[in-house]
C-alpha positions in Angstrom: 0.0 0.0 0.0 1.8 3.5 -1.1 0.5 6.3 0.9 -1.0 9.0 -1.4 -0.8 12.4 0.3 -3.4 15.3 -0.2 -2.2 19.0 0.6 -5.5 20.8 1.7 -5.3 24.4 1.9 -4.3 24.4 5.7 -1.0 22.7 4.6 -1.3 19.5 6.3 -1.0 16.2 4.6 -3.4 13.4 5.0 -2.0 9.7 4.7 -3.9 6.9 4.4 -1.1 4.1 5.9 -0.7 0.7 6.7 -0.8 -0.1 11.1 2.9 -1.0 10.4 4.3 1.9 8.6 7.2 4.1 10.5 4.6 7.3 10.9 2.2 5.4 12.8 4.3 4.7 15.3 4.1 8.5 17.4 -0.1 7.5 17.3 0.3 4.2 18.8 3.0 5.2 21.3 1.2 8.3 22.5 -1.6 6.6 22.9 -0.3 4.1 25.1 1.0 6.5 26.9 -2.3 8.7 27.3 -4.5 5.4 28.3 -2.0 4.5 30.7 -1.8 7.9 32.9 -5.6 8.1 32.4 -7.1 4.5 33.5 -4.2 2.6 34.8 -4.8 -0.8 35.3 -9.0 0.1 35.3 -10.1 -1.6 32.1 -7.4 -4.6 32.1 -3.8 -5.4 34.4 -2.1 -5.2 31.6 -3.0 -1.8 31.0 -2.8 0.2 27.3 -0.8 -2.1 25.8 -4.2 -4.7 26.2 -6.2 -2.4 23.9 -3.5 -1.2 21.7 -2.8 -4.9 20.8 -6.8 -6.1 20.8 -7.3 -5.8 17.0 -4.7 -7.4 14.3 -3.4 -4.6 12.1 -5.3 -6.3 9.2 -8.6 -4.9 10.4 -7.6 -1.2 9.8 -6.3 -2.5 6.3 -8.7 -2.1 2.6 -11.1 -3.3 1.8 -13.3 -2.9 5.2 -10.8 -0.9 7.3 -8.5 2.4 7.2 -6.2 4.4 9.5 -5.0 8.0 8.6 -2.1 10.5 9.8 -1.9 14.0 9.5 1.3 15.3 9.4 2.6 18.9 9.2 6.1 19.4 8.0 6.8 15.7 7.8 5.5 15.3 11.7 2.8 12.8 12.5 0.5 15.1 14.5 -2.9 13.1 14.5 -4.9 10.0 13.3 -7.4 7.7 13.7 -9.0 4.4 12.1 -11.7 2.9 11.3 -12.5 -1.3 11.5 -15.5 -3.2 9.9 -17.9 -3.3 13.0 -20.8 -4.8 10.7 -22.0 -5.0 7.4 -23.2 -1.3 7.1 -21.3 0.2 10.1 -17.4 1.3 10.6 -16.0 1.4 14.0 -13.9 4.4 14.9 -10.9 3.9 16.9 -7.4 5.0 17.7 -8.7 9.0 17.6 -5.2 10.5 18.4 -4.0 14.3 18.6 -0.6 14.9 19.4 -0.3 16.5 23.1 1.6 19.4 21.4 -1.1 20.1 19.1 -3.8 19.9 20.9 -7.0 22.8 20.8 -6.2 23.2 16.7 -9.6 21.3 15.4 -7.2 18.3 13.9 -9.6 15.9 15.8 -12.3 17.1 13.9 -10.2 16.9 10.6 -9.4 13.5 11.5 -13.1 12.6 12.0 -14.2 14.4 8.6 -11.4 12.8 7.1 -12.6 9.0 8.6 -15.9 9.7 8.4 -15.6 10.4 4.1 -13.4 7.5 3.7 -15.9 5.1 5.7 -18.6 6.4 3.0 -16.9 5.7 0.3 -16.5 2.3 1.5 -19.7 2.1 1.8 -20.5 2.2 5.0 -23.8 3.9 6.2 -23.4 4.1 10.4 -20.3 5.0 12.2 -20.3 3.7 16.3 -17.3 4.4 19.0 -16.4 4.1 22.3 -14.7 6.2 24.2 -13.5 6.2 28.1 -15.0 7.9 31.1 -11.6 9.8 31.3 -11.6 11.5 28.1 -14.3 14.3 28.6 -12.8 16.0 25.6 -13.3 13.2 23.6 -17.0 13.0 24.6 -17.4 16.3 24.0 -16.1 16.3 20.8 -18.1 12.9 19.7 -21.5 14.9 20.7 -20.6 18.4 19.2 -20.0 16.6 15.8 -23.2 15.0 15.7 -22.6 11.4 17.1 -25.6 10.0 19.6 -24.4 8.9 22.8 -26.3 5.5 23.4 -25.8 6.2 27.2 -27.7 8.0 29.5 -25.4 11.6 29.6 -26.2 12.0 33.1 -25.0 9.0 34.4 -21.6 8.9 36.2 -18.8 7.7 33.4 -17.3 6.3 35.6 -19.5 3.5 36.4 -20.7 3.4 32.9 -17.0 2.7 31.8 -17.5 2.4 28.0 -19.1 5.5 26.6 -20.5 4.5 23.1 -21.6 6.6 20.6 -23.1 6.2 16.5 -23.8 8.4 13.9 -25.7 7.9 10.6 -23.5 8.4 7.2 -25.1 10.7 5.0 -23.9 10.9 1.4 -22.6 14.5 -0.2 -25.1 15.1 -3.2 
């Protein structure tokens, strides 16, 4: 798989990459990182590195799956990837901003950017989870349109597992 980059006008470059490839690496490593400061030992013993490792990299891989980076002047800066969940439906995971650019909208880019490559795999329904620890990433999730299929005023805490879904909508 070759990465083919796009230069939107912000400058940034969207690559569509393979779980292995060398600029994945600062997504998966934060993120390990960020789970285990945030939960600990709450979902599993064996921490992040249980998640991280749940899915084989083949899932995020064409036909049914995807992962993207942005990068900015050659720096991996965010990501995310989507797995086949069901037949219509894509499941987000792996949302990642770097911590140094952070409060810039590039999770929102990310989502856009997942969200129009699940369409045109033809996927019609989008569903996520995220953790009770990651307000941000709940807040984001509902201020983009997503559903939570939790009650919001229940304590995350002892819900553990925030879940969210969002109807596709083709461009006309």
């Amino acid at each position: 798989m070759t990465a083919t980059p796009t230069l939107p006008p912000s400058g940034l470059a969207v690559l569509s990459l393979p779980m292995g490839d060398p600029r994945v690496r600062p997504l998966l490593d934060e993120l390990a990182v960020e789970y285990d400061t945030r939960y600990g030992d709450l979902f599993s013993s064996e921490g992040a590195s249980e998640e991280l490792n749940r899915y084989p990299a083949e899932e995020f891989a064409a036909p049914h799956g995807a992962l993207i980076i942005i990068q900015e002047n050659g720096e991996s800066i965010a990501g995310g990837a989507f797995r086949r969940y069901d037949d219509h439906t894509a499941e987000l995971k792996r949302i990642w901003t770097h911590s140094a650019h952070r409060r810039r909208g590039l999770a929102r880019r990310v989502l856009a950017e997942l969200e129009e490559e699940a369409l045109r795999r033809g996927y019609t329904k989008l569903y996520l989870t995220t953790g009770p620890r990651q307000p941000e990433a709940k807040n984001l999730y509902l201020a983009t349109g997503y559903t939570a299929l939790f009650d919001l005023a229940a304590d995350p805490e002892v819900i553990k597992h925030l879940a969210f879904s969002k109807d596709l909508v083709p461009h006309s």
